[in-house]
C-alpha positions in Angstrom: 34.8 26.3 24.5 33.8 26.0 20.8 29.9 26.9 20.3 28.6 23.8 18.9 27.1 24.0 15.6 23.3 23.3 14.5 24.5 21.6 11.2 23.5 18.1 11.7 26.7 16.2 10.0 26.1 14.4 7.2 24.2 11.1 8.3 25.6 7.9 7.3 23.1 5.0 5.5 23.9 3.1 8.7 23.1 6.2 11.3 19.6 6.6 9.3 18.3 2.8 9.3 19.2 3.2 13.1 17.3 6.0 13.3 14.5 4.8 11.4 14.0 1.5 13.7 13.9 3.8 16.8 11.7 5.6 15.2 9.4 2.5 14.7 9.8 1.7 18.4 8.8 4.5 19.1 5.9 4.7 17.1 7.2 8.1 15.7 5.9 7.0 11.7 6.8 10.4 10.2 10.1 10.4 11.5 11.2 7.1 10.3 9.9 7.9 7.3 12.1 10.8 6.5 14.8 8.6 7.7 14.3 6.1 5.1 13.5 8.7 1.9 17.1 9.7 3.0 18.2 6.2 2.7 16.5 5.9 -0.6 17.8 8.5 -2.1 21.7 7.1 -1.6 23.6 5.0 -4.5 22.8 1.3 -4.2 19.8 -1.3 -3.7 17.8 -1.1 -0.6 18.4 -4.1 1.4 15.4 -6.5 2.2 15.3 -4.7 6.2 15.6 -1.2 4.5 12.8 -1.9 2.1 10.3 -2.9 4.7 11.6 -0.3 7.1 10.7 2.1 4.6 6.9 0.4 3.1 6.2 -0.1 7.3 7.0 3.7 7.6 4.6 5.1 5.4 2.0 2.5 5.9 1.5 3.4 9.4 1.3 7.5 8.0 -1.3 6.9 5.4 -2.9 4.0 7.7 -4.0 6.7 10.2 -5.3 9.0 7.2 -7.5 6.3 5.6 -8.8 5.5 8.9 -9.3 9.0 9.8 -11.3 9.2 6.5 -13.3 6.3 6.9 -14.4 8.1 10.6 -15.2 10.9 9.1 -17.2 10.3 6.1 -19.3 8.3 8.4 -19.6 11.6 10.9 -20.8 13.4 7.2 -23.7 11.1 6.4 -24.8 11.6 10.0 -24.9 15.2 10.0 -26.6 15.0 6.7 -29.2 13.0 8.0 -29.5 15.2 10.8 -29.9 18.3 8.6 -27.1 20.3 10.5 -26.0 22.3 8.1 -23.4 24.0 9.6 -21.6 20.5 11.1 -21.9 19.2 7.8 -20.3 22.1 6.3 -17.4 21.4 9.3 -17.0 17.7 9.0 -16.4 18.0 4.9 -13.9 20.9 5.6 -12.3 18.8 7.9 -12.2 15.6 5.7 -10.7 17.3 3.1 -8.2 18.8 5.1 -7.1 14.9 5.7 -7.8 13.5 2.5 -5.2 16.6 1.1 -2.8 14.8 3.6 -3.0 11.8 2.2 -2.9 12.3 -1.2 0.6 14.5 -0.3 2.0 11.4 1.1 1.1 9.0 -1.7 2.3 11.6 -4.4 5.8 11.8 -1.9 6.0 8.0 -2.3 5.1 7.6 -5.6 8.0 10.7 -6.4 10.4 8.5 -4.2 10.0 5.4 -5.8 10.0 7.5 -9.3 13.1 9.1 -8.5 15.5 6.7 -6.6 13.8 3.4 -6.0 12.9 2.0 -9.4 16.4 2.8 -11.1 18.1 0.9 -7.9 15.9 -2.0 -8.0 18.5 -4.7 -9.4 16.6 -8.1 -8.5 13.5 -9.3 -9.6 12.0 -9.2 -6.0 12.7 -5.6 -5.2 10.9 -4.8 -9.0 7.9 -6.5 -7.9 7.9 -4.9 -4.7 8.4 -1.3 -5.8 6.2 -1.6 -8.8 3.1 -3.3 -6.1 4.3 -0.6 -3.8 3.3 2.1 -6.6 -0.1 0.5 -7.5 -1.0 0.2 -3.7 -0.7 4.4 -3.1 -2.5 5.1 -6.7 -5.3 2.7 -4.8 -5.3 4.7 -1.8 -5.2 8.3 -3.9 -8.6 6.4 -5.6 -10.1 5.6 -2.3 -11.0 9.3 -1.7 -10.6 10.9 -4.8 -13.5 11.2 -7.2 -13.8 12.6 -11.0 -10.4 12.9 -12.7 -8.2 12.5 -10.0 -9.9 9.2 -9.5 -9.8 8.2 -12.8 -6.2 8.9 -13.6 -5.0 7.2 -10.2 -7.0 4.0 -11.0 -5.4 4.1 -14.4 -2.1 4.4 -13.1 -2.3 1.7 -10.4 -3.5 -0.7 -12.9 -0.3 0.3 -15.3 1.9 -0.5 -11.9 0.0 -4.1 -11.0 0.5 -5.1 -14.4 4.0 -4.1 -14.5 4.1 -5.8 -10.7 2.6 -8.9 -12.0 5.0 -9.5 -15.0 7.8 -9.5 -13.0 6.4 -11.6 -10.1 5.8 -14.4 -12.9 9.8 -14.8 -12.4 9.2 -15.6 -8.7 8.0 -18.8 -7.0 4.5 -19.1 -6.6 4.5 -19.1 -2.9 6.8 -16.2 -2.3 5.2 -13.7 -0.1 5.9 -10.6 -2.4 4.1 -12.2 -4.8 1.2 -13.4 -3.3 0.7 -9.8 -1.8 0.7 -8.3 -5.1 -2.0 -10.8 -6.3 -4.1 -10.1 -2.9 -3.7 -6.0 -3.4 -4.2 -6.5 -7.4 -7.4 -8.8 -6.5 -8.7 -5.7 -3.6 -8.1 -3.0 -6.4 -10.4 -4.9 -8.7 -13.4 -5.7 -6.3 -12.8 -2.4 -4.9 -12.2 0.0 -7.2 -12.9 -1.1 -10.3 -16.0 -3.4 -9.3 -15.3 -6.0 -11.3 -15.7 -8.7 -8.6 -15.2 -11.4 -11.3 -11.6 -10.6 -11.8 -10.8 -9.9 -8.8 -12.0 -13.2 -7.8 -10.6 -15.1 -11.0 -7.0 -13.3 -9.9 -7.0 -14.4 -6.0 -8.2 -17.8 -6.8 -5.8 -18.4 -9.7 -2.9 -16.9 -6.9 -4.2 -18.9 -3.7 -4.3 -22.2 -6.0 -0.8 -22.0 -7.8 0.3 -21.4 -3.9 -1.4 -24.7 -2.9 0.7 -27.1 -5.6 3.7 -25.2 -4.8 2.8 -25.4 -0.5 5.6 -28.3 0.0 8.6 -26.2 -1.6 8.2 -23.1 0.3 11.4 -22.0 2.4 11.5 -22.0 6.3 12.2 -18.0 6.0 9.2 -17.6 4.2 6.0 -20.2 5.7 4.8 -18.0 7.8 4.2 -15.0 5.6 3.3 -16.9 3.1 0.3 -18.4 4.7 -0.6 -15.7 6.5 -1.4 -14.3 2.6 -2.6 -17.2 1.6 -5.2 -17.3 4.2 -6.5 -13.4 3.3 -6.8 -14.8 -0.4 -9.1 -17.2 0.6 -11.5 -15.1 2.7 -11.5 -12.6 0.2 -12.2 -15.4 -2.5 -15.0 -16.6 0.1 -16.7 -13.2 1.1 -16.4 -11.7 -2.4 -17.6 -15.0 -3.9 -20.7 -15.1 -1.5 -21.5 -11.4 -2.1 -21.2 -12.1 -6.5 -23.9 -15.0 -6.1 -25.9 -12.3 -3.2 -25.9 -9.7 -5.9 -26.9 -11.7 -8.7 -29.6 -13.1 -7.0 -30.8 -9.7 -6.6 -30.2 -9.0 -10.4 -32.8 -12.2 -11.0 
């Protein structure tokens, strides 16, 4: 008998999507996130199922680091309040420890989409969604980051919704790409660049262009759509209600 050998052949695009959507089902994120960057990283556009397969991957992976960081700096102002030195110590060793984690995987996406994606990207609805794609890990890096980390990442995720946003004026006013980027574009401005104004003006300007538009929107696309369009307006509600609560306070 031949001894089999440990090279892994050469994996076909077909082979790794497979392998990615097992992955998925089996709620094994990392994994079907290698699979993808492999995919990525062949000639040709991603198709629509292997550009979600790929955003689903590595929102799940960074989705368990921002929660993990949300827990945690809670646990910190606890032990700070407590005065134990020595678990506070712990706790922000260990939050770094994550928040190191997460900025690696947003600089891997960011390097992916750098590399491969953006020079792929042939339609208008892949641009959008690369370029929102971009903008949303530069958020996340800004989340947890302070000084000039912070302050570079919020520049550069405003350079990527603005690039998002002037190719999404191309697409249909209800198209669910689009009205993602203006609810992710509207969070980064309420939350990280506290200016509740714009981010209201923006969801409201998104969620009302929508509304005219709601009769030609296509079968594939109603349900997403709406689903976005609902987030708008609680956003546009909460954030609206919190403006008027904070300039009350002001008076």
């Amino acid at each position: 008998f031949h001894r089999r050998s440990n090279t892994i052949m050469s994996e076909t695009r077909d082979d790794l999507v497979y392998l990615a959507r097992l992955a998925e089902q089996a709620e094994r994120y990392d994994e079907m996130a290698e699979a993808m960057k492999k995919v990525a990283e062949l000639p040709h556009e991603l198709s629509v199922e292997e550009r979600n397969l790929l955003s689903v991957a590595f929102k799940n992976i960074v989705g368990s680091r921002r929660a993990s960081l949300r827990i945690l700096s809670s646990i910190e102002l606890k032990e700070q309040s407590r005065n134990k030195q020595e678990h506070l110590e712990k706790a922000r060793e260990y939050r770094q420890k994550v928040q190191d984690e997460l900025k690696n995987i947003c600089d891997d996406v960011i390097k992916v989409l750098g590399d491969h994606l953006f020079k792929n990207a042939e339609n208008v609805e892949s641009k959008v969604f690369y370029w929102k794609m971009k903008g949303d890990y530069y958020r996340y890096i800004c989340e947890s980051t302070s000084g000039a980390v912070r302050v570079k990442a919020s520049d550069d995720a405003l350079v990527a919704y603005n690039s998002a946003s002037e190719y999404a004026s191309e697409l249909p006013a209800t198209n669910p790409i689009r009205l993602g980027l203006a609810l992710n574009f509207s969070v980064f401005y309420f939350e990280i660049m506290h200016e509740p104004e714009k981010a209201i003006k923006l969801a409201k300007d998104a969620f009302e262009e929508a509304i005219e538009k709601l009769e030609n929107i296509a079968d594939d696309n109603y349900k997403d759509s709406t689903l976005i369009m609902q987030l708008l307006r609680d956003n546009i509600t909460l954030w609206t209600t919190q403006d008027d609560d904070n300039r009350e306070d002001d008076e």
